[in-house]
C-alpha positions as CSV (number, residue, x, y, z in Angstrom):
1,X,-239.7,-142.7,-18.2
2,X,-240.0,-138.8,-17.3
3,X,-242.9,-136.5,-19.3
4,X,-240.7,-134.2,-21.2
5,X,-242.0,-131.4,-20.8
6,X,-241.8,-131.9,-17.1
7,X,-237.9,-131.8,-17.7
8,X,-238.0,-128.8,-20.0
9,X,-240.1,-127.3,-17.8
10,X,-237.2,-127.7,-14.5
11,X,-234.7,-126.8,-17.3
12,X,-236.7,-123.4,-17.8
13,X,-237.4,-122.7,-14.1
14,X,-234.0,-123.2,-13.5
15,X,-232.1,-121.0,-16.1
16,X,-234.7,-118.7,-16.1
17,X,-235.2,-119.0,-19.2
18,X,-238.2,-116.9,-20.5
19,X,-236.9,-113.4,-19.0
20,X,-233.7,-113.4,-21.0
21,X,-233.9,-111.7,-24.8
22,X,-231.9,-113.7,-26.8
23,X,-230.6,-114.3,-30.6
24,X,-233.5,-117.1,-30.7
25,X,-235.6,-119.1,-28.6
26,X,-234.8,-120.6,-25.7
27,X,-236.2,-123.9,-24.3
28,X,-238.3,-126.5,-26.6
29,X,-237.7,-126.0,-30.1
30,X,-238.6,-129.2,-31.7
31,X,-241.4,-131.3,-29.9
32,X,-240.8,-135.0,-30.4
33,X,-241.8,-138.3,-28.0
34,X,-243.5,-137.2,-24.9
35,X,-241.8,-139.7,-22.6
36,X,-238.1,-139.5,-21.9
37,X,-235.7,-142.2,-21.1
38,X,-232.6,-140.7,-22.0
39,X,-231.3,-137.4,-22.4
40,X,-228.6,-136.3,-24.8
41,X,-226.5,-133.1,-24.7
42,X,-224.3,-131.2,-27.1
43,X,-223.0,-128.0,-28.0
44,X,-224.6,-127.0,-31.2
45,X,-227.8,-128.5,-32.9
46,X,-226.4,-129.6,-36.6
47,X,-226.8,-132.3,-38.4
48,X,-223.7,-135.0,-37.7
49,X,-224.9,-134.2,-33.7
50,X,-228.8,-134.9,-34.3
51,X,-228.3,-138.3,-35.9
52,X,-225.5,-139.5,-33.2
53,X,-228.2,-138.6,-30.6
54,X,-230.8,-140.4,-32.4
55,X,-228.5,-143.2,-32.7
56,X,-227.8,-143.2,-28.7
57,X,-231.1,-144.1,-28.1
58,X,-232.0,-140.2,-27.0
59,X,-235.5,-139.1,-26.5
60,X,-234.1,-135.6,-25.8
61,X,-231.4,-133.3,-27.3
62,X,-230.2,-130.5,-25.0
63,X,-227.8,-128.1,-27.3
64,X,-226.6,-124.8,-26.4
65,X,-226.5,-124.0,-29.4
66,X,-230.2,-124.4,-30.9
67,X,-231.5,-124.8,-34.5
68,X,-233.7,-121.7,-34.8
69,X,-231.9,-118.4,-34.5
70,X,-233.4,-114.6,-35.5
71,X,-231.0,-114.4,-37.9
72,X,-232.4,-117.0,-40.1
73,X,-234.6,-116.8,-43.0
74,X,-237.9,-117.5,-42.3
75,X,-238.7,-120.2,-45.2
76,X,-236.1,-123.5,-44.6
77,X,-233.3,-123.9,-46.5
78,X,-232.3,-127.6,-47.6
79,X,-229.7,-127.6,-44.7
80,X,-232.2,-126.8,-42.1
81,X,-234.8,-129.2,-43.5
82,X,-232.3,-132.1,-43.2
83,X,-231.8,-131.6,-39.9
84,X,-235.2,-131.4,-39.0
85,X,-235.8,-134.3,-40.6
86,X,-233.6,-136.2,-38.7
87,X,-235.2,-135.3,-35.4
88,X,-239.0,-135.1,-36.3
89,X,-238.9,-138.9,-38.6
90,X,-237.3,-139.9,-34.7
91,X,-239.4,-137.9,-33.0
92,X,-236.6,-136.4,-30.5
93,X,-237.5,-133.5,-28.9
94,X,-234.6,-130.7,-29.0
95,X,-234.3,-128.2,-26.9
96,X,-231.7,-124.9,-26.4
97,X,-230.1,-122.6,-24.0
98,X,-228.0,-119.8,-25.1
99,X,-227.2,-116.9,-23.1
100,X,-229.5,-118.3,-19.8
101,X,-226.2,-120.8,-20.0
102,X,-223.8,-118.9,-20.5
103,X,-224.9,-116.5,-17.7
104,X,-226.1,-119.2,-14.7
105,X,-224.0,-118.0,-11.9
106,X,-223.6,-122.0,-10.8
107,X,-224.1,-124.1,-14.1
108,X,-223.5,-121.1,-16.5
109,X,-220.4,-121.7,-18.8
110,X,-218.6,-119.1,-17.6
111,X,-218.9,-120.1,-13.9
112,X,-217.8,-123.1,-14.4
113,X,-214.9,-122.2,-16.6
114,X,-213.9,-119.7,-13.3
115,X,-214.3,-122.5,-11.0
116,X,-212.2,-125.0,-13.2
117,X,-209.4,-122.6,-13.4
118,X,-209.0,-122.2,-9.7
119,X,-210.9,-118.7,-9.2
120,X,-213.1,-117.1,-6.4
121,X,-216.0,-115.5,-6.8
122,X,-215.7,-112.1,-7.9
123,X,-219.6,-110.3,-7.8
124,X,-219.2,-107.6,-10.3
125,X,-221.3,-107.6,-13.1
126,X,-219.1,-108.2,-16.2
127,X,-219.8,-108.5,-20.0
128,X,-223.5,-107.2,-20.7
129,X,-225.3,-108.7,-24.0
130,X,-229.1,-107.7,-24.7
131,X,-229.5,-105.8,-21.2
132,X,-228.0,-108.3,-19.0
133,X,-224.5,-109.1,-17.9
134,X,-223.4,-113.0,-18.9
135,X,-219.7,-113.0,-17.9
136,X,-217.8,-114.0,-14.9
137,X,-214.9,-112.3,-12.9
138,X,-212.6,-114.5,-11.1
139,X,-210.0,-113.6,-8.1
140,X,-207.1,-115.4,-6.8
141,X,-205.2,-113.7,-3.7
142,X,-202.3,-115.1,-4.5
143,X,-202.5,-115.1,-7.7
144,X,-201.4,-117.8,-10.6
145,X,-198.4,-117.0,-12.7
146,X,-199.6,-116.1,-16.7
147,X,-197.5,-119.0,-17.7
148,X,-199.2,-121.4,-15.4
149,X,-202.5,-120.2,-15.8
150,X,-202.7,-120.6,-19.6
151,X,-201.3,-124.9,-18.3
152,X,-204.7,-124.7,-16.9
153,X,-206.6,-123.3,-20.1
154,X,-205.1,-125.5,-22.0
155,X,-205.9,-128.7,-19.6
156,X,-209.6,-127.3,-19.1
157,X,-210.2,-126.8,-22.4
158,X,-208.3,-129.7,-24.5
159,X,-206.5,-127.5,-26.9
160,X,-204.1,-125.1,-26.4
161,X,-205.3,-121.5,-26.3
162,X,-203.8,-118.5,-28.8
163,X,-202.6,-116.1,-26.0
164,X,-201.8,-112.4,-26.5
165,X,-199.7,-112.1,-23.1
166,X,-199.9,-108.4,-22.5
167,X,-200.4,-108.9,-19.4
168,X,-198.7,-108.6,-15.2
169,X,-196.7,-112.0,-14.9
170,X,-198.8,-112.7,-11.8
171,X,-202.3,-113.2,-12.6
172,X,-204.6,-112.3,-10.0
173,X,-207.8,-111.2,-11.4
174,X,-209.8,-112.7,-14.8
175,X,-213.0,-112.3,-16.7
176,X,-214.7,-115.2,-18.8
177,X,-217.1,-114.9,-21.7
178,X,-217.2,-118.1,-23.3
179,X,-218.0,-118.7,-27.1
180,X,-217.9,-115.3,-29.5
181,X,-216.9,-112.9,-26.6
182,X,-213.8,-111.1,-27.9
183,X,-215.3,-107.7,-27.3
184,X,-215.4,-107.5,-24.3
185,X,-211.7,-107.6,-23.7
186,X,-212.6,-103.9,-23.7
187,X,-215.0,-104.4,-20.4
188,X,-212.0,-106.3,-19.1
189,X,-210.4,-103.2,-19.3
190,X,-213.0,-101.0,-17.7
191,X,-211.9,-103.6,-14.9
192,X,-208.1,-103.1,-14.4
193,X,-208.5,-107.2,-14.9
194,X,-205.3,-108.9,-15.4
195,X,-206.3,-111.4,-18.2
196,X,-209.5,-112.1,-20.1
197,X,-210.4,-115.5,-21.2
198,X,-213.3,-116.0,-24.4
199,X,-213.1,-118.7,-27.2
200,X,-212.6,-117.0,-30.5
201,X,-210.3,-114.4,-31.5
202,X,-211.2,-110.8,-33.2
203,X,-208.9,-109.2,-34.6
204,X,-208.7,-106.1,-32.4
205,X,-208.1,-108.3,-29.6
206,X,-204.2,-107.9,-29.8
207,X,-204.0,-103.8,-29.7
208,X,-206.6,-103.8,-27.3
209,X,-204.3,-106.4,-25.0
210,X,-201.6,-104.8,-25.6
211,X,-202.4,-101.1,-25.1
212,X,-205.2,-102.6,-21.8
213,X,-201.8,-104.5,-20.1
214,X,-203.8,-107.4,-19.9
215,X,-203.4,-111.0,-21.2
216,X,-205.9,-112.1,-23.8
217,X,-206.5,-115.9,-24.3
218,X,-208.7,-117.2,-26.8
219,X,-209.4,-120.9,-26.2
220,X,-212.0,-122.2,-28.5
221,X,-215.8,-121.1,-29.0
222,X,-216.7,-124.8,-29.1
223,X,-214.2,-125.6,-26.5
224,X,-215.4,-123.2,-24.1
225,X,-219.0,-123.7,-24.5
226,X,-219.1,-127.7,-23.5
227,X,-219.3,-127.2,-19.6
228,X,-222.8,-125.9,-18.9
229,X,-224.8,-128.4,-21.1
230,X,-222.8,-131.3,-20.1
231,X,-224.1,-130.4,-16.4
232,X,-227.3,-129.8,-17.4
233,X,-227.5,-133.1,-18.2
234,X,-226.3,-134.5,-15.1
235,X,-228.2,-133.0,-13.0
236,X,-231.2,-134.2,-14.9
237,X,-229.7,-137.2,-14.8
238,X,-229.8,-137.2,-11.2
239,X,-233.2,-135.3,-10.4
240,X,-235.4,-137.4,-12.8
241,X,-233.1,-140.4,-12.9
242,X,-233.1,-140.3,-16.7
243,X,-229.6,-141.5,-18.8
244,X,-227.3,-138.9,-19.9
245,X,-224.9,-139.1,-22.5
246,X,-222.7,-135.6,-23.6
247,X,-222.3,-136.2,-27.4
248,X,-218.8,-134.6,-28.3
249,X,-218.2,-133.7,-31.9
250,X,-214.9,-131.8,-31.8
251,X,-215.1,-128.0,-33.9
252,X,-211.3,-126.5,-34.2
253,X,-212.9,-122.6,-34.1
């Protein structure tokens, strides 16, 4: 057994997780059991997720995706009450990381989605959301043909991407911004990037691929966001020796 908030604490220290600004808090949201045995992660905090992580035996819930967002009105709906009913009658502790996660230059979505798809490091600051640049630019000196590239989506991901290929045939340069992202395809463009990679699609997204002369591929918000918890959670598993289980419930968008 770990003291949880000896783990939330590394998890904060780590991401750096009280100097970002963010749609809604970041780190403990929901104080349960003090002791930790197990640690659960998923992408997003709803309800179906909660009660298969009480169900596993979890202690802890790391989401990327928390349950309290700015957005949100300030007296609890029904919906929110349910769900924190099923993790206070548990008493599991949940607890988020949004744009620290996406941004983490070694467990950060979007590093890891670069890495996975065969990419360098490329240091320029991409994609900048409240103040702070969150994406990732990848480089291959050879480069990857467009065709086999969006193969490697597609394996990376488990679904196959929509793909606006506007792009060169030989893909040499790429930025990432997991999640809701579609935007900045236009920073993409600023670049001179060859493709740009995010998880859902905006409508503007094919005019601005078409008249940038890149490749847009959108491959999931959910699908692109599963990465950075997921490895969270193993390296907690490994620095407190704590179980980990990443709880997968599927989302099509």
């Amino acid at each position: 057994m770990v003291g949880r908030d000896e783990i939330v604490g590394f998890c904060d220290e780590l991401l750096d997780a009280r100097s970002w600004e963010d749609y809604g808090p970041n780190g403990l949201q929901v104080p349960g059991g003090e002791q930790v045995s197990k640690v659960a992660t998923g992408v997003s905090a709803h309800r179906e997720l909660l009660e298969r992580a009480v169900a596993s035996g979890a202690d802890l819930l790391l989401v990327h995706h928390g349950l309290l967002w700015d957005s949100h009105p300030r007296a609890l709906s029904e919906q929110m009450a349910e769900r924190l009913r099923v993790a206070l009658d548990a008493r599991l502790s949940v607890a988020a990381y949004h744009l620290p996660l996406d941004a983490h230059p070694e467990i950060g979505n979007n590093a890891l989605l670069r890495d996975r798809l065969g990419f360098d490091l490329d240091p320029r600051p991409f994609a900048e959301v409240k103040g702070r640049a969150i994406g990732a630019v990848g480089r291959r000196r050879e480069g990857v043909a467009v065709e086999e590239l969006v193969r490697i989506v597609t394996q990376a991901c488990d679904r196959e991407p929509l793909v606006f290929d506007s792009g060169p045939k030989t893909v040499r340069t790429i930025g990432i911004v997991s999640g809701a992202g579609a935007s900045e395809i236009r920073s993409a463009v600023e670049l001179g990037l060859d493709a740009f990679l995010t998880g859902e699609p905006a409508e503007h997204a094919m005019a601005d691929a078409r008249e940038g002369r890149l490749h847009f591929i959108a491959a999931g918000h959910y699908a692109t966001e599963t990465l950075g918890i997921r490895r969270l959670g193993e390296l907690l598993a490994d620095r407190f020796d704590v179980e980990h289980e990443f709880i997968d419930v599927p989302n099509p968008v």
